[in-house]
C-alpha positions in Angstrom: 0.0 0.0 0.0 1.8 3.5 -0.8 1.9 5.6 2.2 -1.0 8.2 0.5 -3.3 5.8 1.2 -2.3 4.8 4.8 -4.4 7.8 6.7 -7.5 7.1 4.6 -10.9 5.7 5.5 -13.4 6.9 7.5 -11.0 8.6 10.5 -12.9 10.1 13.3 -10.8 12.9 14.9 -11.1 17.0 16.3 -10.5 19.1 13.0 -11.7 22.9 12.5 -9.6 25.4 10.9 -5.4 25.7 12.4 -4.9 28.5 15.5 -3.1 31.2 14.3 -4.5 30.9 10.4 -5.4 34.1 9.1 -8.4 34.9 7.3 -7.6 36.1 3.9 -11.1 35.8 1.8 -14.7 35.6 3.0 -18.6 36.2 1.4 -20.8 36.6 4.9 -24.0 37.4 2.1 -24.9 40.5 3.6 -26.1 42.3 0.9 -29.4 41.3 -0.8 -29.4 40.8 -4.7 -27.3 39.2 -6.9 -24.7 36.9 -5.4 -21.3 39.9 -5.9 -19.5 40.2 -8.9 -16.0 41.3 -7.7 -16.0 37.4 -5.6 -18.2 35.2 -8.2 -18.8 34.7 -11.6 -20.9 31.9 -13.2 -20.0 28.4 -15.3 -22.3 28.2 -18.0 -20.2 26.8 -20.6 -21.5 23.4 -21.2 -25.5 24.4 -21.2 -25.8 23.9 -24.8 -24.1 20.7 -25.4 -25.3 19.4 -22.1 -23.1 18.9 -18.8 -20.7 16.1 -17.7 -21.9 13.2 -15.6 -25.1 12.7 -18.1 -26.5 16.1 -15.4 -29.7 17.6 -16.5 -29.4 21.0 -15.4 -29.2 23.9 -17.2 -26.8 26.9 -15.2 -28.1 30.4 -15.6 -25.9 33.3 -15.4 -27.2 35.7 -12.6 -30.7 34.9 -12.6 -32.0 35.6 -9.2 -34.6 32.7 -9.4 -31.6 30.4 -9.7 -29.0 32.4 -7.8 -29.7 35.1 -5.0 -28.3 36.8 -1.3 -31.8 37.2 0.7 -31.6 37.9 4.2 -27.7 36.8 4.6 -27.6 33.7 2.9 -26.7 32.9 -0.6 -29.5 30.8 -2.1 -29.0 28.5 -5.2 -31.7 26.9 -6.6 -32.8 24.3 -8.7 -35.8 24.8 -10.4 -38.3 22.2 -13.0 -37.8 25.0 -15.7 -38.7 25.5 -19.8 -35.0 26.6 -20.7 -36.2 27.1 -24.3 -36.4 30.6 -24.3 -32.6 31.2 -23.3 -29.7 31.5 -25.9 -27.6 28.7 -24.6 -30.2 26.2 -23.8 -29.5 22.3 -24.6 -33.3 21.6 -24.1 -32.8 21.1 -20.2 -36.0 20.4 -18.6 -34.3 22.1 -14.6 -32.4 25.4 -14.3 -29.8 26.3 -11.1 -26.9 28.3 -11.1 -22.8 27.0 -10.7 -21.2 29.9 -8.7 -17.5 30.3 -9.0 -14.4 32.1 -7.6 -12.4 32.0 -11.4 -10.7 34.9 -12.3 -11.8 36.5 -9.0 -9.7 34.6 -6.8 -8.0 31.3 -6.2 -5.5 29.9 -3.4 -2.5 27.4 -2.9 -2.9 25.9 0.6 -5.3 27.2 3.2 -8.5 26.5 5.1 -11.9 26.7 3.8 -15.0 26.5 5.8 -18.8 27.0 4.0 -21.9 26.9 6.2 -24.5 25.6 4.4 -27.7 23.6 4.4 -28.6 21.1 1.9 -31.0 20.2 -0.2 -32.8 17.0 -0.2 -35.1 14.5 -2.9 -34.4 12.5 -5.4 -32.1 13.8 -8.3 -30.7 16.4 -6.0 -26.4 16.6 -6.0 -25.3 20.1 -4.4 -21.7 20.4 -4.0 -18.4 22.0 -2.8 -15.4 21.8 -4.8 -12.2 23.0 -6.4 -10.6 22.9 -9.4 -7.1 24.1 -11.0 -7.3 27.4 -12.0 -5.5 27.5 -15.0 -6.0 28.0 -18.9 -6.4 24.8 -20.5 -7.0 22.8 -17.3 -7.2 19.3 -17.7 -9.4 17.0 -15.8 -8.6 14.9 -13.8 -4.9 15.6 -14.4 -4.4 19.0 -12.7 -6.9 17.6 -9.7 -10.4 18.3 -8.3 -10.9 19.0 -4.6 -14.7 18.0 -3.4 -15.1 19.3 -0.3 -18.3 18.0 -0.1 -21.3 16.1 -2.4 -24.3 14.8 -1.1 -26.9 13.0 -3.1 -30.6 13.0 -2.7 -31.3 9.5 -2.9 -28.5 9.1 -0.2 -30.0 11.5 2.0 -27.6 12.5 5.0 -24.4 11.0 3.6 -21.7 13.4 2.9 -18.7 12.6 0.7 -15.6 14.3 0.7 -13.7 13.2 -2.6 -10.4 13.6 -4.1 -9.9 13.1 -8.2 -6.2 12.9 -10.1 -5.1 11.3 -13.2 -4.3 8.1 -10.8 -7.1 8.5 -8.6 -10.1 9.0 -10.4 -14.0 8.2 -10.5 -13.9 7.3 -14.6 -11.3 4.5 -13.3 -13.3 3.7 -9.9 -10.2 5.0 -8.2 -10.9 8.2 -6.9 -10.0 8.3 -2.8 -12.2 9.7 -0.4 -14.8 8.8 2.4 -18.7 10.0 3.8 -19.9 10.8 7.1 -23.3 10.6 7.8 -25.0 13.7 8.8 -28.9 13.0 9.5 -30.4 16.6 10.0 -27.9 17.3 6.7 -30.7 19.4 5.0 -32.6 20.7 8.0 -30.0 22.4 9.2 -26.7 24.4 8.7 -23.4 22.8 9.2 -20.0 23.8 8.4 -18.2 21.9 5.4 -14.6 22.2 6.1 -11.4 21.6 4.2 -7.1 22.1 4.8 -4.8 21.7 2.5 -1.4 22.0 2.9 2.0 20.6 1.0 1.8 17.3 3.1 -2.3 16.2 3.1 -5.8 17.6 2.6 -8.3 17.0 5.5 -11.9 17.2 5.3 -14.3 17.5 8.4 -17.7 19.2 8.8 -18.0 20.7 12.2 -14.9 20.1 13.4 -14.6 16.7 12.9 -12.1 15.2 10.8 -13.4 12.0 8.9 -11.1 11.9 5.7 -7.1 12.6 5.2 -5.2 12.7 1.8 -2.2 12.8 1.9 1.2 13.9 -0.2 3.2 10.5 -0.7 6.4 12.8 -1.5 7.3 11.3 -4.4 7.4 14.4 -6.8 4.3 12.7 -9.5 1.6 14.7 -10.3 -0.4 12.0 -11.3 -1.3 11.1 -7.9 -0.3 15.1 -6.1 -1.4 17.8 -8.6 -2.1 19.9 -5.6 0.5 22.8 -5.5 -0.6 25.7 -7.9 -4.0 27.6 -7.2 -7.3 26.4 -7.0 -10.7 28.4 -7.6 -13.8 27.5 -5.6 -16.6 26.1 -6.8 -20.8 25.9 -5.4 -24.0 24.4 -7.2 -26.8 22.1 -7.1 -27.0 19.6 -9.7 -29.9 17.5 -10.6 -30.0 13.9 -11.9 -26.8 12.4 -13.9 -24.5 9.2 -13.5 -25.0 9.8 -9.4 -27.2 12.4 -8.3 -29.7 10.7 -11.1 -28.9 6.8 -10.3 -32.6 6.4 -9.0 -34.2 9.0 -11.3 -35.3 12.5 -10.2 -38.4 13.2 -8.0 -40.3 16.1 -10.4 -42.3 16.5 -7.0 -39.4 18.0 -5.4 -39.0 21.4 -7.3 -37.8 24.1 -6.5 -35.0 23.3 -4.2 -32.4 24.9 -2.8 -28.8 25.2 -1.3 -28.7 27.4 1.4 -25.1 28.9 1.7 -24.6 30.9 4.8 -21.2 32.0 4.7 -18.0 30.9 2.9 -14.4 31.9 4.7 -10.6 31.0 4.1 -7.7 31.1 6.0 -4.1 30.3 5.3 -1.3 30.0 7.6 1.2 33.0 8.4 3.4 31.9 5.7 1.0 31.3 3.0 -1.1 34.5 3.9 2.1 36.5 3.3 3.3 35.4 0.2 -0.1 35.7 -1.5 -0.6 37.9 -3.9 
């Protein structure tokens, strides 16, 4: 067994965000409206020839039924929709929105915490991720950080994931573990990831229950994780997973509730960022 796969599994342990990290980026969603351009922007590149994973969504750029800050909390939504009328479409029968941090701002190493509460029903699959945030970016090669997933027809398992060109879900060998979570989309809890040059540790609410970690041997193909990643929010609905027992039409709308999103990087990283 190489030693990145010694810590793994599902690891029960205190976690929370390192003393003495500083914050360095935050959203608290205290202005109603639009979710703020100068910290998100919106992925809506694949509506019209139809999204990865066999998803039937279709992503709208800053629509407020799909994407919205009321009463300090971002909201996305997915909503049973006629995307006909929009320029993009690919004929999707759901809208929601895919909030990102590209171009706005990305990190190498830190802390991330997101409060957030879930939501729930069949063909549901919100998540928290990361991706490289570079031109050309190649998936899985340059790596994908899920912070969390959680699928409807799973409801109150959480899933913290880790995807390279070794370790990844198209080869059934992506690493990563779940905690369950049973008032997962009743109420808030905070999603929490660290990364740093030796391991990246997930957690919600302060406990630690998956650990990936650096096996120091120099190949990307199992550690692309040292140049920046951008953060990434949505709600999907159906495809390969959120879809594997259909979608519940009966559902809609529903929504991601997003109460705050903060990170933190240690002394050293916080100084040398840009």
């Amino acid at each position: 067994m190489s030693k990145s796969n010694l810590p793994e599994g599902a690891i029960q342990e205190a976690g929370g965000i390192p003393a003495g990290w500083q914050l360095v980026w935050a959203d608290e969603f205290d202005q109603d409206g639009l979710p703020d351009p100068k910290k998100w922007d919106y992925d809506t590149d694949r509506n019209s020839k139809g999204w990865y994973n066999n998803e039937k969504q279709y992503y709208s750029r800053a629509r407020p039924q799909n994407s919205r800050v009321e009463s300090g909390v971002l909201i996305i939504e997915a909503r049973r929709d006629d995307t006909g009328g929009f320029s993009d479409s690919g004929g999707q029968d759901y809208s929601s929105a895919r909030l990102v941090t590209r171009g706005k701002a990305s990190w190498t190493y830190g802390a991330w915490e997101v409060r957030a509460k879930l939501p729930c029903g069949r063909g549901t699959w919100p998540a928290i991720w990361m991706l490289a945030d570079k031109p050309n970016m190649q998936w899985p090669d340059d790596g994908e950080i899920d912070i969390m997933e959680h699928v409807g027809h799973d409801k109150g398992v959480v899933h913290g994931t880790i995807h390279t060109r070794a370790y990844n879900h198209m080869r059934s060998t992506q690493r990563g573990s779940e905690l369950r979570v049973e008032d997962v989309c009743g109420s808030f809890h905070r999603y929490q990831m660290v990364w740093t040059p030796e391991a990246i540790t997930m957690g919600v609410d302060d406990r630690n229950y998956f650990r990936f970690v650096n096996d120091g041997d120099g190949s990307k193909s199992t550690w692309p994780f040292s140049t920046p990643q951008y953060l990434l929010l949505n709600v999907a609905v159906g495809g390969t997973w959120g879809g594997a027992q259909g979608i519940d039409n009966s559902i809609f709308p529903v929504r991601m509730d997003v109460d705050y999103v903060r990170v933190w990087q240690s002394p050293k990283e916080a100084a040398s960022a840009p």
